[in-house]
C-alpha positions in Angstrom: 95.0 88.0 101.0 97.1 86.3 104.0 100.3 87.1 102.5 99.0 90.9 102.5 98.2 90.4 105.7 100.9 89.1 107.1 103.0 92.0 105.5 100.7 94.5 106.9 101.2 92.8 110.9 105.0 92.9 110.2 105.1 96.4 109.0 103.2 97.3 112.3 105.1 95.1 114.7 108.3 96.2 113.2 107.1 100.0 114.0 106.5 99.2 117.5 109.7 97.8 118.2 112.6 99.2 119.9 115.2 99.4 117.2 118.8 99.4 117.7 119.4 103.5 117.5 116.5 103.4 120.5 118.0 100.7 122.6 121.9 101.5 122.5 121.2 105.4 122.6 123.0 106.1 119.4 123.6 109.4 117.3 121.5 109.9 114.3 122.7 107.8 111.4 124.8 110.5 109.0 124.1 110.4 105.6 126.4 111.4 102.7 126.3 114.9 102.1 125.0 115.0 98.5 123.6 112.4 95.6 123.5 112.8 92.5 120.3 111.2 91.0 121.6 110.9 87.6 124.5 109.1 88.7 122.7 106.7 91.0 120.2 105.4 88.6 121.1 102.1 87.3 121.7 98.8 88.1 123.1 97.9 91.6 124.7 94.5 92.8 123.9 93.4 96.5 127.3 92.5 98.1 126.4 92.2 101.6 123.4 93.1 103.8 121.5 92.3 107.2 119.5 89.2 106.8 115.9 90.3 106.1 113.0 87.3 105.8 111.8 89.3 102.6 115.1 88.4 101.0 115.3 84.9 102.6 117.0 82.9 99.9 117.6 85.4 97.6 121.4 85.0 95.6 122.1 87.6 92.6 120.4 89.9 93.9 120.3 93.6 91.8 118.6 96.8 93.0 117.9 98.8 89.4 116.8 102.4 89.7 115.2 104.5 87.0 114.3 108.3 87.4 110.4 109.4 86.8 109.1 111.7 85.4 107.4 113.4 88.5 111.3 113.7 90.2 110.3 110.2 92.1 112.5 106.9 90.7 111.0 103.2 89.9 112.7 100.8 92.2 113.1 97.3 90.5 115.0 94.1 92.8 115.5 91.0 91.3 116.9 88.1 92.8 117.4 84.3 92.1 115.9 81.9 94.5 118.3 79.1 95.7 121.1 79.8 94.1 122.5 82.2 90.7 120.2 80.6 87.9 117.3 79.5 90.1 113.7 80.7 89.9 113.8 84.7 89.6 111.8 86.8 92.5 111.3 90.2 91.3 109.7 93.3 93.9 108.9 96.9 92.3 108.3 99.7 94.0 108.8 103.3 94.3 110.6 105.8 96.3 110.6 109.3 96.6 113.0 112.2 97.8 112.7 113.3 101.8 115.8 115.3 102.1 115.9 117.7 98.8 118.9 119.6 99.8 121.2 116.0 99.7 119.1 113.6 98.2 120.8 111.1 100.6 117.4 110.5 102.8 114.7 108.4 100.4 111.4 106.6 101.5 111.0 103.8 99.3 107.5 101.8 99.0 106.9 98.0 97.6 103.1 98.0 98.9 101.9 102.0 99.4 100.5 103.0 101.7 103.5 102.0 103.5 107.0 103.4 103.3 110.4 102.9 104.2 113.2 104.7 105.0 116.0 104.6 102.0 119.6 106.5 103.6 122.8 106.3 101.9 125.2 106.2 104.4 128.4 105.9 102.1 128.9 106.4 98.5 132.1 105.9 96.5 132.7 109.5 94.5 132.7 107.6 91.4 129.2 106.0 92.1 131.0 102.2 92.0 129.7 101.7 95.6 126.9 103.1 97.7 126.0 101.8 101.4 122.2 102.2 102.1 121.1 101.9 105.5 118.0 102.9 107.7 118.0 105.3 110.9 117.0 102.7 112.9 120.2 100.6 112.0 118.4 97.4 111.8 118.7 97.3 108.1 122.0 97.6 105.9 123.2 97.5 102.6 126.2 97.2 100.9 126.0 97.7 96.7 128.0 97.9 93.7 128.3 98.3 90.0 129.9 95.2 89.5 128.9 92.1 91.1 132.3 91.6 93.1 134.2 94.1 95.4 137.7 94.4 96.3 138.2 92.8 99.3 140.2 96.1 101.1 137.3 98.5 99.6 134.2 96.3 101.0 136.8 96.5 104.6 137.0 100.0 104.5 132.8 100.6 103.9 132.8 98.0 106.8 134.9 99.8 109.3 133.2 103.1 108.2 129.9 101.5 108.6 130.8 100.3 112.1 131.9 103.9 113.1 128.3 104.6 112.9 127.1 102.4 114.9 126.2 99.7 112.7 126.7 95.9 114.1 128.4 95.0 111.2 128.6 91.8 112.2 125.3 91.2 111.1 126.2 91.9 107.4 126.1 88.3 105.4 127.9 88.5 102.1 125.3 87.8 98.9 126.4 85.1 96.4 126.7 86.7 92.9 127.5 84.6 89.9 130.8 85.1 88.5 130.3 86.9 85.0 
């Protein structure tokens, strides 16, 4: 019951603060102009993201997403605790469409009633790497199909990323085992 209640308290502070769009009098966050569900389902690997204490510790870290029935998708991240190999942490959840004409703006849930904001911000035309971010910039993502990145691509998402007005220089890489 106190670690529900403790996630409740956090949900509200985090609702009351300023976040960074608020504070630095940035633009909306753009999303990518269209998704295609069926191509996004599937197993993504974390490569970098803001630090966020729900993933403290957290190393091979996967997002896999699975279309429902009823149009919403089953949201299932995994992670090893420590390091690759250690104690697996698994969250499921849900998330459901906002934006129908681009599918590109997603609430996602892990506890209903509350939800999150889900925006990809960047995705590669081939589906090999998405960016998922929220409007309020304090939380980034950067995911791929393969558990390692070219280092000029993961650059690129970076600058383009940072031309939104994401402090990039949050981002910490995630350790993925080599396979």
């Amino acid at each position: 019951m106190k670690a529900w209640l403790w996630r409740l308290l956090c949900l509200v502070g985090a609702g009351c603060a300023t976040s960074t769009t608020a504070r630095l009098y940035l633009p909306e966050v753009r999303t990518v102009p269209y998704v295609d569900l069926q191509r996004y389902v599937g197993t993504w690997y974390e490569i970098a993201a803001f630090p966020q204490r729900f993933e403290r510790g957290c190393t091979a870290t996967t997002a896999t997403y699975t279309l429902r029935d009823d149009g919403q998708i089953d949201v299932v991240n995994r992670c090893d605790e420590g390091s690759p190999g250690g104690p697996e942490k698994v969250a499921k959840g849900r998330a459901r469409i906002v934006d129908h004409s681009t599918n590109a703006k997603l609430e996602v849930s892990f506890f209903r009633p509350f939800w999150g904001d889900y925006w990809i911000v960047d995705l590669g035309p081939d589906y090999d790497y998405a960016a998922v971010g929220h409007p309020s910039r304090d939380y980034l993502w950067i995911l791929s199909r393969t558990p390692t990145m070219d280092p000029e691509l993961y650059d690129a998402i970076v600058r383009r990323l940072h031309a939104q007005g994401f402090d990039t220089d949050r981002l910490q890489k995630t350790l993925q085992p080599l396979r």
